[in-house]
C-alpha beads as a LAMMPS data file, in Angstrom:
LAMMPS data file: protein, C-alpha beads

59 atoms
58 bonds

1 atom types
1 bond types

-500.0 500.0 xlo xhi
-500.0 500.0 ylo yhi
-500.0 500.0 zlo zhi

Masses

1 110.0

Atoms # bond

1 1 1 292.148 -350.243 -311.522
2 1 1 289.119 -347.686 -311.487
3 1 1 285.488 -349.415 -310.734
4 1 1 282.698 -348.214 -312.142
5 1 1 279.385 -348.921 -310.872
6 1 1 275.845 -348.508 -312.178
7 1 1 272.815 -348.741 -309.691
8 1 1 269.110 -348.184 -309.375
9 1 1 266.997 -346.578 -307.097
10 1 1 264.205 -348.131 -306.358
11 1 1 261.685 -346.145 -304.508
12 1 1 261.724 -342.021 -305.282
13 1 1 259.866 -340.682 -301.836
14 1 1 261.250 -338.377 -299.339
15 1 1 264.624 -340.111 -298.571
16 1 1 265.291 -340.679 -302.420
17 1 1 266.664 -336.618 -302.595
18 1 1 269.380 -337.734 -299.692
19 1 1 269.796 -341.039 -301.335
20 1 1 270.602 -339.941 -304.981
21 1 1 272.654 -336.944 -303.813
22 1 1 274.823 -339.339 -301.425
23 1 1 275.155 -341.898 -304.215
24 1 1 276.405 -339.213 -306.920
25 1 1 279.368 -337.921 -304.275
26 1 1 280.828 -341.180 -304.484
27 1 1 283.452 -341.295 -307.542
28 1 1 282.946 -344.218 -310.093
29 1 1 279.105 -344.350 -309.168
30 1 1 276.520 -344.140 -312.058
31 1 1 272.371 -343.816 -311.576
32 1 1 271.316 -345.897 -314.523
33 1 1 267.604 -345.875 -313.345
34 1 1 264.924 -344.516 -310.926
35 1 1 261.867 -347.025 -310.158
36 1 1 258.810 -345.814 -308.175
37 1 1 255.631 -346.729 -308.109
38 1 1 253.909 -343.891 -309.981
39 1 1 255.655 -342.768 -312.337
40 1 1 255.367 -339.019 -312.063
41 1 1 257.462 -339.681 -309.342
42 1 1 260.203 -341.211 -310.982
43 1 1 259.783 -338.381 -314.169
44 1 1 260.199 -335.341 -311.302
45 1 1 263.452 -337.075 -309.491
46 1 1 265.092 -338.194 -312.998
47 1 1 264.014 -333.936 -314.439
48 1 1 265.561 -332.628 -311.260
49 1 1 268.578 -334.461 -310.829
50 1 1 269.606 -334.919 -314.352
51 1 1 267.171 -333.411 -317.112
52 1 1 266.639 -336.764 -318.382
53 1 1 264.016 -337.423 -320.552
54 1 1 260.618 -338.128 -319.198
55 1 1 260.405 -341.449 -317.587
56 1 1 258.236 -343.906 -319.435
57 1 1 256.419 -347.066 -317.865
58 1 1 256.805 -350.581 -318.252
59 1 1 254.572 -353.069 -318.333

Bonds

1 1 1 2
2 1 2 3
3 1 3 4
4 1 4 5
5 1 5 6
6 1 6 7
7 1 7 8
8 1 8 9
9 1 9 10
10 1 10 11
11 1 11 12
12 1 12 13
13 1 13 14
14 1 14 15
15 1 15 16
16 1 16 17
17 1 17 18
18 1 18 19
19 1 19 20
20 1 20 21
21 1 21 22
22 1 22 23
23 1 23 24
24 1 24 25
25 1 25 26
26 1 26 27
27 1 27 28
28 1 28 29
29 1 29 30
30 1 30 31
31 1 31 32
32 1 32 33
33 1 33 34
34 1 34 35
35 1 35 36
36 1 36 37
37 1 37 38
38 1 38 39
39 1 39 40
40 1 40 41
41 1 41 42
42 1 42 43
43 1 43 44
44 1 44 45
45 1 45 46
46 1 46 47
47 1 47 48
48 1 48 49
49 1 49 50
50 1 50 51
51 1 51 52
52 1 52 53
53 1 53 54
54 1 54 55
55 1 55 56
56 1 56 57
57 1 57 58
58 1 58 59
């Protein structure tokens, strides 16, 4: 039986490139969401990694 998983990153810094990247080798992994605290941070990681939509902030 195949697991899927869905995490978050919390934190989008330096290490976050080597994070996400070591997370995304690993089969049956999802990235369901990036936190940081500014978001421009979070938009760049989420645009490079994935193209997703800009990041929006939450209140």
């Amino acid at each position: 039986m195949k697991t899927n998983v869905n995490i978050a990153v919390f934190g989008c810094g330096f290490w976050s490139q080597f994070q996400i990247g070591g997370w995304l080798e690993l089969p049956g992994v999802q990235i369901v969401a990036l936190y940081n605290r500014t978001l421009a941070r979070a938009q760049e990681r989420a645009a490079r990694w994935w193209n997703w939509p800009p990041a929006t902030a939450s209140t």
